[in-house]
C-alpha atoms as a printed R data frame, in Angstrom:
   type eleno elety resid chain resno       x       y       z
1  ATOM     1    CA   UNK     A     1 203.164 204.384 287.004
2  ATOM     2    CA   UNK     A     2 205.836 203.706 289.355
3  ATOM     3    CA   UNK     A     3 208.893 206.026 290.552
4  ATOM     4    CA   UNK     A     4 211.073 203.634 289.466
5  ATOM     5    CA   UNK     A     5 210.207 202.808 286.194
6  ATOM     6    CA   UNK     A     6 209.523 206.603 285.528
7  ATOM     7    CA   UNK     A     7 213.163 207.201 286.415
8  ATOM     8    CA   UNK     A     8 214.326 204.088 284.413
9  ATOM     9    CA   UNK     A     9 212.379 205.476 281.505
10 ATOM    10    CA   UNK     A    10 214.383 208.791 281.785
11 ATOM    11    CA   UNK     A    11 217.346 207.273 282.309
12 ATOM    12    CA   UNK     A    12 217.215 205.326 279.268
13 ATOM    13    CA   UNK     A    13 216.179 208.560 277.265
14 ATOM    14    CA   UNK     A    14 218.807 210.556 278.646
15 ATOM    15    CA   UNK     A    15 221.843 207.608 277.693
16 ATOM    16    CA   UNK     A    16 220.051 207.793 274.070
17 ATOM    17    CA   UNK     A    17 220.594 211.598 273.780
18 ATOM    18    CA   UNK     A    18 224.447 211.643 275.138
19 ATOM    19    CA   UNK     A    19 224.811 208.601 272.779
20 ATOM    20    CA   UNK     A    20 223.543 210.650 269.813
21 ATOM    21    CA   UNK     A    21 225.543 213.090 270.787
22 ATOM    22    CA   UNK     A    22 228.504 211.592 270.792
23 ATOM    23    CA   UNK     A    23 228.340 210.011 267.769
24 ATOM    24    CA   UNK     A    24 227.355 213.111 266.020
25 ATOM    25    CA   UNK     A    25 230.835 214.934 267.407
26 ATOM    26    CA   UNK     A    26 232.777 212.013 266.288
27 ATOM    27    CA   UNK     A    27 231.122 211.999 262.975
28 ATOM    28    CA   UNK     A    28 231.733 216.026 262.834
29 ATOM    29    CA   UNK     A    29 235.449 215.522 263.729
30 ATOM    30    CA   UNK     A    30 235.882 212.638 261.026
31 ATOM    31    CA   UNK     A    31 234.231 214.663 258.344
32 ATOM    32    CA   UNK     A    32 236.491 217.351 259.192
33 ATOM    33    CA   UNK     A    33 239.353 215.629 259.244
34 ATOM    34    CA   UNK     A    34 238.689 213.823 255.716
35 ATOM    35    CA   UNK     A    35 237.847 216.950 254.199
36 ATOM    36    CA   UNK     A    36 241.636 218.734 255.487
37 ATOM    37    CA   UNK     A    37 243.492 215.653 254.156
38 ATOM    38    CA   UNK     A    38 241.595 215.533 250.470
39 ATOM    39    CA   UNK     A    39 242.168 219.792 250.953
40 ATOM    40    CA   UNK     A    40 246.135 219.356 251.318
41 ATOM    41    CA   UNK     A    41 246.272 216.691 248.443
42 ATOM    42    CA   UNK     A    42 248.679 217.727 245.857
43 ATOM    43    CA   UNK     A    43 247.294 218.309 242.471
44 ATOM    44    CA   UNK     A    44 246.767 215.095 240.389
45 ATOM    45    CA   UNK     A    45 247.874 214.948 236.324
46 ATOM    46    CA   UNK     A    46 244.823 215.192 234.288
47 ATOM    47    CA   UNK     A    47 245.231 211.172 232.908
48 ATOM    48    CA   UNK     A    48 244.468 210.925 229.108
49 ATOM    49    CA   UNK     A    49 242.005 208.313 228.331
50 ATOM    50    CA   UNK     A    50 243.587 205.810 226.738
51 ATOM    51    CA   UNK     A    51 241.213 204.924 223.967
52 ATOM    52    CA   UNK     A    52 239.514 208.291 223.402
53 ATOM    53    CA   UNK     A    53 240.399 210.239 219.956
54 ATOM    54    CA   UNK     A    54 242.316 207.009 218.887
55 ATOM    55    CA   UNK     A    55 240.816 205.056 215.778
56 ATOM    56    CA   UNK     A    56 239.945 201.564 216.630
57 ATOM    57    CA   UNK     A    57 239.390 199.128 213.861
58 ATOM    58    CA   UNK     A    58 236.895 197.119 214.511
59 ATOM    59    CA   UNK     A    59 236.422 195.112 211.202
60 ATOM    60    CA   UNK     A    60 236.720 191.299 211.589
């Protein structure tokens, strides 16, 4: 095989890996970041269902 296309080989591997990598940071970092804003959420009210323990007449 030639030098060259040994080298372009490599090359090519090597810009995979750093991509990978940074796309796994960035995905880290926005996972984070998610997860602190649902953390400092206040509290929601517990919502009653609205049709749940009510009687329903369903005669025609």
């Amino acid at each position: 095989m030639e030098m060259n296309s040994i080298m372009a080989s490599q090359l090519r591997s090597l810009q995979s890996l750093v991509q990978m990598s940074v796309l796994n940071k960035t995905l880290t970092m926005n996972t984070n970041t998610a997860t602190e804003m649902l953390e400092i959420l206040p509290d929601q009210p517990a919502v009653a269902h609205p049709t749940k323990g009510a009687s329903i007449d369903v005669t025609a």
